[in-house]
N, C-alpha and C positions, 0 to 999 in steps of 0.2 A: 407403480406400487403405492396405497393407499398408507397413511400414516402409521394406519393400526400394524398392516400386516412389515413395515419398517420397525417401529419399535417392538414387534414379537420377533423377527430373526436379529437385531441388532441382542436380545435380551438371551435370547437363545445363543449363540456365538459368545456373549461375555461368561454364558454359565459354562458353556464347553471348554473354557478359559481358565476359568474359576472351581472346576474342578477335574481341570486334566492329572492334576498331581498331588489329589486325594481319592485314595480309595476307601469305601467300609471294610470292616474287620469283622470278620465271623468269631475270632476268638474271645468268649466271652469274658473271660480276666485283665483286657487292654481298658485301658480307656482311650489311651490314643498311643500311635508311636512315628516317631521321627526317624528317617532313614535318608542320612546325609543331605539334609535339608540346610537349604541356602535362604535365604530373602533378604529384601532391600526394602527402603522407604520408599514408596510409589512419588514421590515431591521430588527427591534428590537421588535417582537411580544409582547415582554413583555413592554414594553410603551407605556399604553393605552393615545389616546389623544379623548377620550371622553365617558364618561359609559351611558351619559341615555341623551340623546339627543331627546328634543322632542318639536316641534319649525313648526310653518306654514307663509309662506309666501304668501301674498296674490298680484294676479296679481294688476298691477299698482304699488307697492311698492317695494323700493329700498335699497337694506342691504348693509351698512359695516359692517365687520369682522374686529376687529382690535385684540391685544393683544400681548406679548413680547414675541422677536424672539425665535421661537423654541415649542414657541403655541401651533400652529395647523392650523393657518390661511392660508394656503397654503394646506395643506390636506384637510382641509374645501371643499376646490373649488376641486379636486379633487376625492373625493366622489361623488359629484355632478355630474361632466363630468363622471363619470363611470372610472376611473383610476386605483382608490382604489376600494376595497367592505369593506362593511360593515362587520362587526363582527358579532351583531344581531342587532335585530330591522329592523324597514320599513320604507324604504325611495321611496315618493311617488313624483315622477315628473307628473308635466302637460305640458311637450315638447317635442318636436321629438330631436334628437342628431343633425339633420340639421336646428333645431331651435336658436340652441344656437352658439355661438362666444366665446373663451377662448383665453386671449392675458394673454399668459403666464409674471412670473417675468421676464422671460432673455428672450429678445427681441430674433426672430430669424428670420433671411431672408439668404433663399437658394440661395449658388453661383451657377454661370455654364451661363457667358455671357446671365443674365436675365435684359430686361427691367424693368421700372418703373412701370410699367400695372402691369407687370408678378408680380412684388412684392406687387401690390395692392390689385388683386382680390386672390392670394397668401389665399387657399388651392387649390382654384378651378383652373383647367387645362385651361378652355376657359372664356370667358364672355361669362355668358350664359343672363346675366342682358341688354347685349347692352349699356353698360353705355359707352356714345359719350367723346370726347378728351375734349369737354368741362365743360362737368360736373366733370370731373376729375381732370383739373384745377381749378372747383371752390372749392373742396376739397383741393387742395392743395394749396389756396388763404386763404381760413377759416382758414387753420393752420399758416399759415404765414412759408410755406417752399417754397416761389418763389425764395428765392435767390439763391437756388439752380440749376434755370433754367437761370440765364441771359448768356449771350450770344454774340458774335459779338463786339463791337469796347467796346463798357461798361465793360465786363469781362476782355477783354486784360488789359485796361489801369488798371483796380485794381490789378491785377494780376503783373501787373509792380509795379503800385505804390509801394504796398505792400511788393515788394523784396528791391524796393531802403530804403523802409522805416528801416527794416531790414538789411540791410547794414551798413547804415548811427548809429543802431544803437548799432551795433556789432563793430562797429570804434571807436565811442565815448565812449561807455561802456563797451559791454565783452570783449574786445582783452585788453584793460588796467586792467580790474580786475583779467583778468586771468591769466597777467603776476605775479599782486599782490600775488595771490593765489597761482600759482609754488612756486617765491623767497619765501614766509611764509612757503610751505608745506617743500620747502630745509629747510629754515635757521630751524625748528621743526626739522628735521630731523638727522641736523647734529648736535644740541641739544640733541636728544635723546639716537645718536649714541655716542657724547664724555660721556655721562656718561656709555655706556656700555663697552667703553672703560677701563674707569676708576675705572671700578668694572673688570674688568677681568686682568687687570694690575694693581692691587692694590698694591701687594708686590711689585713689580721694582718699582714702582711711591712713594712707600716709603723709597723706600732706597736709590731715587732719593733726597727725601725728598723736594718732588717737590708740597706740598700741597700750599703753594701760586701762583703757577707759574696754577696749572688746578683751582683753585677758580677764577684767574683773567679770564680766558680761559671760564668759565663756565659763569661768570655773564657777558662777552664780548659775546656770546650768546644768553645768554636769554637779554639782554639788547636790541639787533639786532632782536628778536621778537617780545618784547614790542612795539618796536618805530614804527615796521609795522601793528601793530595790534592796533597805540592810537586812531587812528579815527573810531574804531568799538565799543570804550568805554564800557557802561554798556555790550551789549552781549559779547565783548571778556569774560570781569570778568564772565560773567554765564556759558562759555565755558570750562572755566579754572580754573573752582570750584572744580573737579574732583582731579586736581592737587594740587590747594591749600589746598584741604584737607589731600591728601596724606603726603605733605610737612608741616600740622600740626601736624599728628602723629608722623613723625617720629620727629620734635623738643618735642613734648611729651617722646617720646622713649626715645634720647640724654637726657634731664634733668632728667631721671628717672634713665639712668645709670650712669651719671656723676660723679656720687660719685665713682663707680666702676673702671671706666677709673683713677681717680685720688686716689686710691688708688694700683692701679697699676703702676703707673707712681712713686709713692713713694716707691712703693718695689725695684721699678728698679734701682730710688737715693741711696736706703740706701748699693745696693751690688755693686754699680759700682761709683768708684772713678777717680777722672782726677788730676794726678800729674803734679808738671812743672818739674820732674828728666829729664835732656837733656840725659839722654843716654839710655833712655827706653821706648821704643812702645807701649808697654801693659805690665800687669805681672797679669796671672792667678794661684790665691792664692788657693786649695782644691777647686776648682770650680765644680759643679754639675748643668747640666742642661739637659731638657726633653722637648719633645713639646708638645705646648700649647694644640692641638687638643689630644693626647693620652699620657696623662700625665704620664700611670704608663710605657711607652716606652722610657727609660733613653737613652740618648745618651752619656753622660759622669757623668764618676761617684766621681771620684778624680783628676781634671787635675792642674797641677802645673807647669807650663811656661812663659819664660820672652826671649820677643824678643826686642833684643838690636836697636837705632837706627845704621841705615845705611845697617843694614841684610834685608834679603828678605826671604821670609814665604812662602811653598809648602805646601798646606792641600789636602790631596791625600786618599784615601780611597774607597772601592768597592759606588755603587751608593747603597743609603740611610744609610750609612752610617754616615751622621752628617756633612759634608764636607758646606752644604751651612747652615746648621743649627751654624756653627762656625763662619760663617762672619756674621750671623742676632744675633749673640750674641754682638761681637763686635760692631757694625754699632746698638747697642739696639734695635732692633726689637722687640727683646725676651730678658724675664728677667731668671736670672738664679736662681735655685731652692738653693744653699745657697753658703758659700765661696763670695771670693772679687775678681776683675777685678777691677784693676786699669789703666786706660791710659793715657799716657802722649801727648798726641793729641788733641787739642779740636775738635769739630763736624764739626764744620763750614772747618776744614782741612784736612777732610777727605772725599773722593768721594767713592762710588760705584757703582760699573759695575755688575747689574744683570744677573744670568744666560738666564734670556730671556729678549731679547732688546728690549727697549722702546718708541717707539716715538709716541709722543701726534698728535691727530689730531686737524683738524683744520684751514685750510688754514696759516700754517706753512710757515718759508723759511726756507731754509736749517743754515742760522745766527742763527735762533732760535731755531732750532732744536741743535744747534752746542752748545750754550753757555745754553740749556738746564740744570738744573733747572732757573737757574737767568731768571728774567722777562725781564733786561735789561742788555748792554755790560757794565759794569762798568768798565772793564778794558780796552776800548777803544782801542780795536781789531782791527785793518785794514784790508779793505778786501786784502790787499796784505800777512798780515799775515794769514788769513785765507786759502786763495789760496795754503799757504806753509805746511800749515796742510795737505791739501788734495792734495797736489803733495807726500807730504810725505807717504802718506801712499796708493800712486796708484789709488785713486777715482774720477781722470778725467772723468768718464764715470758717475757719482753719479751728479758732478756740471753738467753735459748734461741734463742730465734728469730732473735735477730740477733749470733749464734754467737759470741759475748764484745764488748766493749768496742770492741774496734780492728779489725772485721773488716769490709770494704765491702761494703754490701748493695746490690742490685736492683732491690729491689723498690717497691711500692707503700707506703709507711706508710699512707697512708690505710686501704688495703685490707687489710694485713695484718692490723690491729691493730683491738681494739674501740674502741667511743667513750669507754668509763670509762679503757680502759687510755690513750688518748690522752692524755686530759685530766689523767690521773697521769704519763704523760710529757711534758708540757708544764711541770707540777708540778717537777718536777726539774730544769728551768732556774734555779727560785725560789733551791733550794737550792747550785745552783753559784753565781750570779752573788751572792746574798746582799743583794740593794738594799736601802737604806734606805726605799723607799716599791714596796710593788706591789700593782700596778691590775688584777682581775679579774674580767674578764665572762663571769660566769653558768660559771663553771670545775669544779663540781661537781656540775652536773645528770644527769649519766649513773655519779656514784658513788653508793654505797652511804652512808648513815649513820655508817655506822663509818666506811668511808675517809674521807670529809667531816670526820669529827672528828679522825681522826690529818693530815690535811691541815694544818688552821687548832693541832693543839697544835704542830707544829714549825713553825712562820710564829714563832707567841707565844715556842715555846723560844729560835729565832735572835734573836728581839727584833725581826722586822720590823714594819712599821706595812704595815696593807693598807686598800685600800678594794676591793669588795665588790658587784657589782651582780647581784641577783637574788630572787625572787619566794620561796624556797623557805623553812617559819614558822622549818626548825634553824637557818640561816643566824645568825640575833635573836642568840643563845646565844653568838657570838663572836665580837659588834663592839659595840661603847659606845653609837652615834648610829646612828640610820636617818632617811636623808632620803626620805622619800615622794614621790615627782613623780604629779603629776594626769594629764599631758598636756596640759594647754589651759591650761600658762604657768605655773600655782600652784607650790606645795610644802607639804611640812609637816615640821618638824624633830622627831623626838623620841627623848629620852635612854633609853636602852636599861637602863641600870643604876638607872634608879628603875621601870622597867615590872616588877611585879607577877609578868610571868607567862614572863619571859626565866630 
């Protein structure tokens, strides 16, 4: 069998199909009638949307179908036009198929460079009615669609109008509100960005103990949001509900563990004592400490040592070994599980240089990045003395970049900057605040030999006392004492100045 004569019996067989259970109506008063008519959705046979339908329409009358989407009021019409069939039952028409007109829900007009006509008498290929250009216009007079046709000097000038109008008011309105809305969607931005900052740099920014210096940071922020968002009043508040709700659980949260914080904060008093003896840095009495996260993982089990002022401190040990777990003890981070720490240092005289460096975002200068944590210069730093920090320590190329002292920068420090240059500008905190004891982890792994040494000779020149944690053999060379940690609880003390080979 040949394709042709397959698609005429296959076409034939669907119409015998398609009209087994319609007949015509000789009686000229129906327009159609329904006699216990069934049908279903051809997609999902099993959703019947009608079981016993049985219904006459008489010529001259005129039916809505209405009922909620998903009905049937659309398969209604359907069945009708012969689309669908019926299930059972007899559906009896009194019209030919070129009787009737179906303007579908979703409007449709075929492309392919068609006129207006073509879209008018649109199924039919020709007029075969002769309907003249005039009565075509009064058709489309009745609708009120002429304005579609004007034409000639009328159409220009609206057509001008209409873009000056549009200019004029893209000038006065969107080109101002849309600056509004960048600056807002920035200043949100770099909002959203210093707090993920300051969850991912949570340890160094505490042992910056720099919690006043990002709170002012934080509400200098969101204050810089507020004041662009006052004249949007009530909808800002409805926009910012999300937020304020968030930021009322979590002060729910805080008062619920509050008690927990402060009774940890009292454990931490009762095992850690501050002496005024001048000739002693610390003195760990039977100390025992473990971390917070995996408590039954002891990192010292018995440690008993007493570093004299004016010595300097090498904590040195394989990596996890306890090495940075020994300055978060000192510097309180972490409280120790029993035994006494005594230090002779108050807090406020002690800095620490975190193993990973820290600088806050924020449209920053390099001043404040430098005297980092303090909010301000209290000790009334000139930028001449400043300049001599960063000659000192080679970062002529650092003040380039970040175009003098006092100039607010953008950008990324992390990014900008290498890991040695970091770690030399973290270095220059040393040198502004000048503490009497500072505590550095592992702060010269990405320098040079040379910088390492000009590092530790201006520590020695200011007269500061450091201690010192890291693996590397020059380190030996510029501390008195190294305490060796095992990792499984031990230690070993030994004097650097009687070693042979320091």
């Amino acid at each position: 069998m040949s394709f042709w004569n397959l698609r005429t019996t296959i076409g034939r067989k669907w119409l015998m199909i398609k009209l087994r259970s319609i007949n015509a109506s000789s009686d000229s008063n129906e327009v159609f009638k329904f006699k216990s008519v069934c049908y279903e959705t051809p997609i999902s046979p099993s959703k019947a949307l009608m079981t016993n339908l049985s219904f006459t329409l008489k010529k001259g009358e005129n039916l809505l179908v209405s009922g909620y989407s998903g009905s049937g009021k659309s398969a209604f019409l359907r069945i009708i036009t012969r689309l669908w069939k019926t299930k059972s039952g007899t559906l009896t028409l009194g019209f030919l198929d070129n009787d009737v007109l179906v303007i579908p829900q979703k409007p449709y007009f075929p492309t392919g460079n068609l006129t207006l006509r073509q879209q008018i008498i649109f199924p039919k290929l020709i007029d075969d009615r002769n309907v003249s250009d005039k009565e075509m216009l009064e058709f489309i007079t009745d609708l009120h669609l002429d304005t579609k046709f004007r034409s000639g000097w009328e159409g220009l000038l609206i057509m001008y109008a209409a873009d000056f109008i549009l200019i004029l008011v893209n000038l006065i309105f969107v080109k101002p509100i849309g600056n509004w809305i960048n600056t807002l969607e920035k200043s949100e931005g770099w909002f959203r960005y210093k707090h993920c900052t300051i969850r991912d740099n949570a340890e160094s920014a505490a042992m910056y103990d720099a919690s006043k210096f990002e709170k002012k940071e934080c509400m200098r922020l969101i204050d810089k949001i507020m004041i662009q968002n006052v004249w949007l009043g009530c909808w800002e508040l409805v926009q910012q509900s999300g937020t304020l709700r968030r930021v009322h659980e979590f002060l729910e949260f805080a008062d619920n563990n509050w008690k927990e914080v402060a009774d940890y904060e009292a454990e931490m008093d009762q095992s850690v004592k501050f002496c005024s003896d001048d000739n002693e840095v610390f003195k760990f009495d039977s100390v025992c400490y473990e971390t917070p996260i995996s408590p039954s993982k002891v990192l010292m089990t018995n440690l008993n040592f007493i570093l004299k002022k004016g010595e300097n401190l090498l904590v040195s040990g394989y990596s996890g070994s306890g090495k940075s777990a020994f300055l978060r003890i000192i510097s309180r981070l972490w409280k120790i599980k029993s035994g006494i720490l005594t230090i002779g240092i108050s807090n406020h005289e002690i800095l620490v240089i975190p193993q990973k460096p820290y600088f806050p975002t924020g449209n920053l200068t390099l001043r404040q990045q430098i005297i980092f944590p303090k909010l301000i210069d209290d000790r009334n730093v000139s930028d001449k003395e400043m300049l001599e920090f960063i000659t000192d320590l080679h970062l002529d190329t650092v003040l380039k970049k970040c175009c003098g002292l006092n100039t607010p920068v953008d950008f990324e420090w992390h990014e900008r900057f290498t890991p040695a240059e970091l770690q030399q500008m973290s270095f220059m905190r040393v040198l502004y605040h000048q503490p009497k004891l500072v505590l550095m982890d592992d702060v010269s792994s990405c320098c040079s030999a040379s910088v390492e040494q000009r590092l530790y000779e201006l520590l020695d020149g200011l007269g500061i006392s450091y201690i010192s944690a890291g693996n590397r053999v020059s380190l030996r060379a510029f501390h008195h004492k190294e305490l060796k940690l095992h990792g499984d609880g031990t230690y070993e003390v030994v004097d650097l100045r009687d070693d042979p080979l320091v």
